[in-house]
Rosetta silent file (secondary structure, phi, psi, omega in degrees, C-alpha in Angstrom):
SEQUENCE: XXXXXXXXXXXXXXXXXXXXXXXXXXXXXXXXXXXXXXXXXXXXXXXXXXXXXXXXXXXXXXXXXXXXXXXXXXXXXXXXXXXXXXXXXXXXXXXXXXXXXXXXXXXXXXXXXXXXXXXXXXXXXXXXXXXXXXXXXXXXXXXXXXXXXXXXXXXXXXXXXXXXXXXXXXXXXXXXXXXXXXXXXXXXXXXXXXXXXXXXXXXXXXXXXXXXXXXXXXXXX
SCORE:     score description
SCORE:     0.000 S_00000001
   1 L     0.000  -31.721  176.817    0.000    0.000    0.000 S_00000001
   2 H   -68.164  -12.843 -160.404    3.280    2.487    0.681 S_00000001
   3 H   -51.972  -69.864 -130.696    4.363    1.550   -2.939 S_00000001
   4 H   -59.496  -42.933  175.314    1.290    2.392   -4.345 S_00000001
   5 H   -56.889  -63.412 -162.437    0.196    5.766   -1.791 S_00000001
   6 H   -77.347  -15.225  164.093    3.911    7.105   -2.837 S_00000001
   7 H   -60.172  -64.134 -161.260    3.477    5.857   -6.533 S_00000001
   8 H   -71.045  -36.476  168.418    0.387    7.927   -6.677 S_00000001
   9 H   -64.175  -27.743 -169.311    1.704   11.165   -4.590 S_00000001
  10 H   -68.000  -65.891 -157.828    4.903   11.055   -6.943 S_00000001
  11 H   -91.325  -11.557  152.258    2.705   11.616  -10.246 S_00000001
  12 H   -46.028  -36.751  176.542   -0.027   13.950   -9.035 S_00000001
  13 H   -72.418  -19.516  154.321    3.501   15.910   -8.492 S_00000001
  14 H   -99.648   10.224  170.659    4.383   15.607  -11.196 S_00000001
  15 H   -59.070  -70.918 -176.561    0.715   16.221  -13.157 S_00000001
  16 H  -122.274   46.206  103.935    1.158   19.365  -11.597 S_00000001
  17 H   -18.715  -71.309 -161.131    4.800   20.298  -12.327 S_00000001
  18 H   -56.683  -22.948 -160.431    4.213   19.512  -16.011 S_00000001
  19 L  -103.367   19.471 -178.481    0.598   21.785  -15.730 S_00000001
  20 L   -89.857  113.063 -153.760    1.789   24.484  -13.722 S_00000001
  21 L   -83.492  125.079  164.295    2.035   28.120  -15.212 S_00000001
  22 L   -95.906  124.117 -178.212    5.202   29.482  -14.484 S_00000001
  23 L   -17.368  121.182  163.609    5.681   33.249  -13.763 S_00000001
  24 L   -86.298  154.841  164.575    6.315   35.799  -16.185 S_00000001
  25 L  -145.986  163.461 -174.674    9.109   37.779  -15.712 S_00000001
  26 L   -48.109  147.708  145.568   10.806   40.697  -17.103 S_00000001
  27 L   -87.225  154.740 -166.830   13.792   40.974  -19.370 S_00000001
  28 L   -44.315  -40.327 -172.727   16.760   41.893  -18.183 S_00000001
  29 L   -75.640   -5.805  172.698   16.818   45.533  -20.072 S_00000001
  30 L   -88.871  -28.754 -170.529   13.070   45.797  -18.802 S_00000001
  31 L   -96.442  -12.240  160.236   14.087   45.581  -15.415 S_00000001
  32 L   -79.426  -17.184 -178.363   17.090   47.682  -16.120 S_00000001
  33 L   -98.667  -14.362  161.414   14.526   50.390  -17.481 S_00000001
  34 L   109.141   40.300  163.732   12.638   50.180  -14.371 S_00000001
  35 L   -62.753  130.849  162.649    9.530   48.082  -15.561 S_00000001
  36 E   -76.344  138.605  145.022    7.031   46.775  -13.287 S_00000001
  37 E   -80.126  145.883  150.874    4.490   43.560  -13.637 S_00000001
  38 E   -86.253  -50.620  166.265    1.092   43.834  -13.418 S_00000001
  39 E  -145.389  116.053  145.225    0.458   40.636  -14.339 S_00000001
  40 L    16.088  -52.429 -161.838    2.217   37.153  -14.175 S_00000001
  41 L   113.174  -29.240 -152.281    0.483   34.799  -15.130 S_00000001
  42 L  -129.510  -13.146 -158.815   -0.430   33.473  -12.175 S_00000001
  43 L  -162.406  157.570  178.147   -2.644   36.174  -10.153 S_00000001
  44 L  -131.067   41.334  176.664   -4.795   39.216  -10.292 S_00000001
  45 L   -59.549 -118.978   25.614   -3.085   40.747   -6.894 S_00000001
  46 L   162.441  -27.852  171.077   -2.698   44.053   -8.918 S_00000001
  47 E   -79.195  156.700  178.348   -6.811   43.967  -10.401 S_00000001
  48 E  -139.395  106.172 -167.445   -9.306   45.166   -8.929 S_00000001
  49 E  -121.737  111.660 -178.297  -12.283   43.415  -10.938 S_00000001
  50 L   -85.521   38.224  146.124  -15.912   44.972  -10.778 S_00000001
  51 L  -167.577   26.820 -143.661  -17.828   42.252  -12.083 S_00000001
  52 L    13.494   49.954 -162.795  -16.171   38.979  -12.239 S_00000001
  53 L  -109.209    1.393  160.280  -16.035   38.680  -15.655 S_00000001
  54 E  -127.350  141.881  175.125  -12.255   38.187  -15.765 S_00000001
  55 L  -138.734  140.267  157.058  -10.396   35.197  -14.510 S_00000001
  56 L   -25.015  126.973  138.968   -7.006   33.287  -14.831 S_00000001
  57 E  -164.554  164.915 -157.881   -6.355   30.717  -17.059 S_00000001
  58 L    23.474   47.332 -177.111   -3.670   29.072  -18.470 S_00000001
  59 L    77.044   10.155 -167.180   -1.350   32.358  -17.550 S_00000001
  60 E  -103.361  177.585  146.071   -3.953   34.696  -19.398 S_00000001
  61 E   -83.206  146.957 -163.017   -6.467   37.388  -17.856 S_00000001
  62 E  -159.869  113.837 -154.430   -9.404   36.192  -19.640 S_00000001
  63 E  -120.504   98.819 -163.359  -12.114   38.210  -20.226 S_00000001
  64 L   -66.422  173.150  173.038  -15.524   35.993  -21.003 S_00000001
  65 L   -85.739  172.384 -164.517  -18.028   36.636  -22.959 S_00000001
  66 L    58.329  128.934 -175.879  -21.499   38.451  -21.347 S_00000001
  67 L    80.364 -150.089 -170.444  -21.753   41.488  -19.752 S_00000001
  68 L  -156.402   47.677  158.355  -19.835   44.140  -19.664 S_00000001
  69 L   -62.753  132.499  171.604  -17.562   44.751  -16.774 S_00000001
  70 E   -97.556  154.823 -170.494  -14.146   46.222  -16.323 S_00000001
  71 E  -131.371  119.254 -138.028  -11.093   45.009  -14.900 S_00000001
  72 E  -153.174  123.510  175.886   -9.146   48.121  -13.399 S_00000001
  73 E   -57.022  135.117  169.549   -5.305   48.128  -12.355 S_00000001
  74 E   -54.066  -47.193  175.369   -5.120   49.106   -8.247 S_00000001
  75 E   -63.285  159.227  175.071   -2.352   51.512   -8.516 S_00000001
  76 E  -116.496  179.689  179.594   -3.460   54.699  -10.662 S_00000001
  77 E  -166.686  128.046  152.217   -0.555   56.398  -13.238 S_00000001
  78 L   -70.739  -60.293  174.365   -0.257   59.256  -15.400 S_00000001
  79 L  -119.915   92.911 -179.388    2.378   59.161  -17.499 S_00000001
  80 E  -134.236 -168.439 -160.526    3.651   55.852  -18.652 S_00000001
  81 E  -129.178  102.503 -179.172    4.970   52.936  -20.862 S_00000001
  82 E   -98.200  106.714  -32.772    2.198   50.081  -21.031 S_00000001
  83 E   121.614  111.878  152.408    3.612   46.512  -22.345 S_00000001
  84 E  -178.473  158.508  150.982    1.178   43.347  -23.008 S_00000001
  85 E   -77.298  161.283 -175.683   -0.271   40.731  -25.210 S_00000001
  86 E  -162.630  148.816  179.553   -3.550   39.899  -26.337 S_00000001
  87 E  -138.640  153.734  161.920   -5.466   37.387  -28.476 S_00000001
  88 E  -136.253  142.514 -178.789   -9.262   37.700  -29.889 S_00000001
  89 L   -86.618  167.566  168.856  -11.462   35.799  -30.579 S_00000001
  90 L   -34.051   93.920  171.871  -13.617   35.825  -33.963 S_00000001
  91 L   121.061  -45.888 -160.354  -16.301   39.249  -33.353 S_00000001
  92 L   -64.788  152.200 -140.155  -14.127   40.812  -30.189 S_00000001
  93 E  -133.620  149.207 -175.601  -14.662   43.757  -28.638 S_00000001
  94 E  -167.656 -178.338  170.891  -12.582   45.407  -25.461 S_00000001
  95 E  -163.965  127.688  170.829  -11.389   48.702  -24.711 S_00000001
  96 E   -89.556   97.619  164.393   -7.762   49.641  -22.959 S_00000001
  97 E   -82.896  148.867  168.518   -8.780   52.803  -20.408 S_00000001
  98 E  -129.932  156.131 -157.894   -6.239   54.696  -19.545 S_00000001
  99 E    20.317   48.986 -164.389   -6.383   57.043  -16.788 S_00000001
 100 E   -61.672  149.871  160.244   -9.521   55.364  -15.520 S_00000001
 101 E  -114.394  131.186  170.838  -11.877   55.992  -12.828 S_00000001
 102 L   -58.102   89.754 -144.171  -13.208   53.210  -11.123 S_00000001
 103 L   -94.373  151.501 -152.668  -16.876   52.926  -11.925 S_00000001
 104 L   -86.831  178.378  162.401  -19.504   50.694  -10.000 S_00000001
 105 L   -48.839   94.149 -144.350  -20.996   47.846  -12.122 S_00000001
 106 L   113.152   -8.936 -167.106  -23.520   48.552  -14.651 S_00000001
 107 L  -149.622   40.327  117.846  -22.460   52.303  -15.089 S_00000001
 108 L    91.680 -160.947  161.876  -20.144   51.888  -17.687 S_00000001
 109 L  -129.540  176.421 -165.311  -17.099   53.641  -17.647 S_00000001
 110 E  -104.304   82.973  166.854  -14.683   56.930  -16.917 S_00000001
 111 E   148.538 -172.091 -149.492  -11.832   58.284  -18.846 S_00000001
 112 E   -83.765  117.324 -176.604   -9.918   57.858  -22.087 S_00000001
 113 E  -102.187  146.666  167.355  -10.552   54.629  -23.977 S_00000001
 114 E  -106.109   91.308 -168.128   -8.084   52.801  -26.771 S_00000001
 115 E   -61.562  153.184  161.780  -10.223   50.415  -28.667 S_00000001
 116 E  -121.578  108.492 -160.365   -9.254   46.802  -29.090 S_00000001
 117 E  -127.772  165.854  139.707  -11.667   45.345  -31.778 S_00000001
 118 L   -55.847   85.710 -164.190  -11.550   42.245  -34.767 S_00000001
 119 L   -77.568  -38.229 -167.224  -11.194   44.354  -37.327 S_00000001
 120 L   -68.935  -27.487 -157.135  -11.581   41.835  -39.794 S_00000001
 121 L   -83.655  138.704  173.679  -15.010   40.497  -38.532 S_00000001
 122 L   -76.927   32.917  163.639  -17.954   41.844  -41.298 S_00000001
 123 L  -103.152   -5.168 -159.412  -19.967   43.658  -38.300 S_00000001
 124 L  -124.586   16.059 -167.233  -17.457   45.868  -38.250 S_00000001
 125 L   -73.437  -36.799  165.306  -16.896   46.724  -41.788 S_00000001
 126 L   -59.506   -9.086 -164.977  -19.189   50.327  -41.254 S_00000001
 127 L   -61.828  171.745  177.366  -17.461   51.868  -38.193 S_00000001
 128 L   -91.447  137.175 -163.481  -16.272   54.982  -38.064 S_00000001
 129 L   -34.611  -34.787 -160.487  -12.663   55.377  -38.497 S_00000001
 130 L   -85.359  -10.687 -173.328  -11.609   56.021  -34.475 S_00000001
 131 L   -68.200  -38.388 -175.052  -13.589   52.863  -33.794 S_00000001
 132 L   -69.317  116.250  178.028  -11.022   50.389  -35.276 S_00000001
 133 L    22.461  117.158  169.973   -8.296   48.837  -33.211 S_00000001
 134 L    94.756  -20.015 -164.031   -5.938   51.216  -31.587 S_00000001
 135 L   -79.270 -162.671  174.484   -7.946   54.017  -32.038 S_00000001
 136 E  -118.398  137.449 -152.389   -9.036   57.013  -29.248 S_00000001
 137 L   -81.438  151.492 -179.785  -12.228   56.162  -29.094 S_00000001
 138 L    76.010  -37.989 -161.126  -14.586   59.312  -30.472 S_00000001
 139 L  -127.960    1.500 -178.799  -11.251   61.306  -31.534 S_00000001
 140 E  -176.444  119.738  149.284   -8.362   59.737  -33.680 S_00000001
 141 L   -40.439  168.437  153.260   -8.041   56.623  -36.147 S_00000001
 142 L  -102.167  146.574  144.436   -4.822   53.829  -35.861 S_00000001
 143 L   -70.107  153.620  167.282   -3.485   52.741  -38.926 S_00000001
 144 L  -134.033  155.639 -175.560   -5.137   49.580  -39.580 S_00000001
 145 L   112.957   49.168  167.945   -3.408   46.384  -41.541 S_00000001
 146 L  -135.337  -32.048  179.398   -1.311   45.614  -38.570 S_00000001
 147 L   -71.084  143.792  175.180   -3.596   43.203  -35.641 S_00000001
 148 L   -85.678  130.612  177.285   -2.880   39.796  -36.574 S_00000001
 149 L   -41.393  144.230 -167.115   -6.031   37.694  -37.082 S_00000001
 150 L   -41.304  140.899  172.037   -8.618   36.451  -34.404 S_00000001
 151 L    86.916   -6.580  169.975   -6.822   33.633  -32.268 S_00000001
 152 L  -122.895  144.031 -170.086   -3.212   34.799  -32.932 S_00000001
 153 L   -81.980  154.355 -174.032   -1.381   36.336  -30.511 S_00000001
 154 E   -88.150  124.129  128.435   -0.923   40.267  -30.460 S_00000001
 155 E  -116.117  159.376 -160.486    1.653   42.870  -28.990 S_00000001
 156 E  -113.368 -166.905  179.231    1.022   46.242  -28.113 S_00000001
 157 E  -171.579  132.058  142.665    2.783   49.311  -26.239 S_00000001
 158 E  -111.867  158.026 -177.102    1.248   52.500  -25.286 S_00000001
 159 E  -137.675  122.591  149.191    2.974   55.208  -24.256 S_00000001
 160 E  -117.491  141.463 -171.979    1.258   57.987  -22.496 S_00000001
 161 E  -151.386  129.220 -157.901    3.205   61.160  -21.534 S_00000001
 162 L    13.181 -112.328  156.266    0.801   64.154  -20.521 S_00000001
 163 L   -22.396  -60.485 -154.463   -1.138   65.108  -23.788 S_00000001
 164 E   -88.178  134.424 -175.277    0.614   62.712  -26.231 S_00000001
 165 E  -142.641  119.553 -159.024   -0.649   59.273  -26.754 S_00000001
 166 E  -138.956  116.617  175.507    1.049   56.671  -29.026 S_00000001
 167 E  -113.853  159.584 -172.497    0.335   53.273  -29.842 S_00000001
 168 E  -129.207  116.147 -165.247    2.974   50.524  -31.379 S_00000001
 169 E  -115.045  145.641  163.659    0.894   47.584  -32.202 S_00000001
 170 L    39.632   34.128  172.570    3.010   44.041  -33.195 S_00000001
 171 L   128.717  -24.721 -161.923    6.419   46.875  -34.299 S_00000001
 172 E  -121.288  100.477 -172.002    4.230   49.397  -35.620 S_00000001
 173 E   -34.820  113.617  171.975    3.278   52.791  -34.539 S_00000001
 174 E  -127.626   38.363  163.349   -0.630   53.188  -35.739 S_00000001
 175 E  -166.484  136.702 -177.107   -1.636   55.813  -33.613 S_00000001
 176 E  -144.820   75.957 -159.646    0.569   58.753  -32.895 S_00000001
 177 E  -135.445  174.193 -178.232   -1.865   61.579  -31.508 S_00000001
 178 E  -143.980  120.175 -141.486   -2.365   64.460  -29.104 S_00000001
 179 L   -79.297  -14.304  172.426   -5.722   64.686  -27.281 S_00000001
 180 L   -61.838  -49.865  156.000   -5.125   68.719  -26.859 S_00000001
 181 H   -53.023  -48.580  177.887   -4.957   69.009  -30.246 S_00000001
 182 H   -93.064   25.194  158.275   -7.990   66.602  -31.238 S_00000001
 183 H  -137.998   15.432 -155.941   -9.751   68.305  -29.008 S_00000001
 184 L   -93.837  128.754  169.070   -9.055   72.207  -29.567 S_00000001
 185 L   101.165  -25.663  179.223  -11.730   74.170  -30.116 S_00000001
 186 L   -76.920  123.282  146.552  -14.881   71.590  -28.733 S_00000001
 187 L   -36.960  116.596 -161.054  -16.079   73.216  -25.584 S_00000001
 188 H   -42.580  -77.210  172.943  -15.088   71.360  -22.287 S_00000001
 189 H    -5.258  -41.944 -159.030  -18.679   70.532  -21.607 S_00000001
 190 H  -105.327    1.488  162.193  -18.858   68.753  -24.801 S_00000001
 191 L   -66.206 -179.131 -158.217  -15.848   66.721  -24.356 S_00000001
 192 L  -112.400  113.444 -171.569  -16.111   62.969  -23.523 S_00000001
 193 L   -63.721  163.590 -175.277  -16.000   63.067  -20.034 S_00000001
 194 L    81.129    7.133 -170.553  -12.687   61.761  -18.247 S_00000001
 195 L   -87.137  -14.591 -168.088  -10.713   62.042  -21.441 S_00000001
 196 L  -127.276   25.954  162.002   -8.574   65.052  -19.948 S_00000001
 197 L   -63.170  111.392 -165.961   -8.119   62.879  -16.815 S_00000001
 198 L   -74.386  -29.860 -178.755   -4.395   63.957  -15.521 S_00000001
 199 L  -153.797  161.014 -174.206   -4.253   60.588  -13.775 S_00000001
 200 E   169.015 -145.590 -165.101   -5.986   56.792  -13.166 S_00000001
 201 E  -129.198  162.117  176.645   -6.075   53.688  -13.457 S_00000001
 202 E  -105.278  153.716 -159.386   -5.524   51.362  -16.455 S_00000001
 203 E  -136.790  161.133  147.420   -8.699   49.249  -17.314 S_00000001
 204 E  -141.130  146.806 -118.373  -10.133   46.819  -20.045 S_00000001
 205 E  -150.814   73.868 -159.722  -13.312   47.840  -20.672 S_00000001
 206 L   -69.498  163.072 -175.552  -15.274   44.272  -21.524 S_00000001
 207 L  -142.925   21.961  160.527  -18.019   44.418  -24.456 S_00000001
 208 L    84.301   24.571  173.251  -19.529   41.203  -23.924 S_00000001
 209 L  -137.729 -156.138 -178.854  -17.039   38.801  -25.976 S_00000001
 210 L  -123.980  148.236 -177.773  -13.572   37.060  -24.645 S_00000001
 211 E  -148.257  139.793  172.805  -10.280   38.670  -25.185 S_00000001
 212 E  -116.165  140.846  164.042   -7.235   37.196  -23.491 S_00000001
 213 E  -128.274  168.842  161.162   -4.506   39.056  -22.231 S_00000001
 214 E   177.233 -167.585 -155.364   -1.154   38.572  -20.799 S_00000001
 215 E    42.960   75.094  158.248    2.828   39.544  -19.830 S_00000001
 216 E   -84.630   91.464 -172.661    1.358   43.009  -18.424 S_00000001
 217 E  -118.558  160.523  172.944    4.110   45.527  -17.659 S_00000001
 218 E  -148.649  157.658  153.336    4.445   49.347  -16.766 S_00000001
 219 E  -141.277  113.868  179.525    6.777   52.093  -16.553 S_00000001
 220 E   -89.792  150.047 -146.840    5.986   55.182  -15.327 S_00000001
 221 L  -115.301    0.000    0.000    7.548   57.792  -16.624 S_00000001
């Protein structure tokens, strides 16, 4: 019976060895530039999630489909260097807030959105230019011919530094804008509130499909 007990404890250990997500971690020149993680792989110590509609799995943030909930970094940041991956599925819809306010469930959200869409999927073939991947939602296009197709993985960078907002999707800058500019002349009132938010939190913004993300780094600048 001792074989057999220590037979069976040996390969549950190793069951979950082989199935065990091991940590991301920086490279050395990110951790020489002073990068942080947000996320791991392994944990959502760093989230704050207002509807439970993202969970681990297999090292991703996972963001199911139905409803519409946000997932909102604890720390807040102004000016920084945002680092991550992302895959979509066939139809998906997300949004990257940046300098976010934390909004209760159900009441949508506060501050400056980056869309992350399918571009490719034909629901989307009418949008309006700012709508498409990368863009500032309401106020500036991306380039588009750069997201890799639903199911492949993605990486991005934003850079925000006061005004100036830049995104480098899989190498390639497709959004290089300045919200002072693309918004000069519009009457505060009629601006989209929280967009001229000096500081907040970084969010995804769910839209009722699955998006995965993961390797989630910052540097504030």
């Amino acid at each position: 019976m001792k074989f057999f007990a220590l037979t069976a404890l040996f390969s549950f250990a190793f069951w979950i060895g082989i199935n065990a997500e091991e940590p991301y971690k920086l490279s050395k020149q990110e951790e020489k530039d002073g990068f942080q993680i947000l996320f791991d792989g392994t944990s959502m110590e760093n989230w704050i999630n207002n509807a439970d509609e993202y969970i681990v799995e297999d090292g991703c943030i996972v963001k199911r489909s139905g409803g519409f909930g946000n997932l909102y970094s604890k720390e807040e940041y102004d000016n920084f260097i945002l680092r991550f991956e992302f895959q979509l599925t066939p139809g998906a819809n997300n949004g990257l807030g940046i300098r976010h306010i934390i909004m209760p469930k159900g009441k949508g959200y506060l501050g400056m959105e980056l869309q992350i869409l399918d571009n490719d999927d034909p629901q989307y073939e009418n949008l309006k230019p700012y709508q498409y991947h990368g863009g500032l939602y309401n106020y500036a296009p991306a380039k588009r011919g750069f997201l890799k197709p639903a199911g492949e993985w993605n990486t991005q960078e934003v850079i925000a530094d006061g005004a100036n907002i830049m995104v480098i999707l899989n190498g390639t800058v497709i959004l290089d804008t300045n919200i002072k500019k693309v918004t000069k002349g519009i009457p505060l009132e009629k601006i989209q509130p929280g967009l001229l938010n000096p500081k907040g939190h970084i969010a995804f913004l769910g839209h009722d499909s699955t998006v995965r993300f993961r390797n989630i780094r910052i540097k504030s600048l």
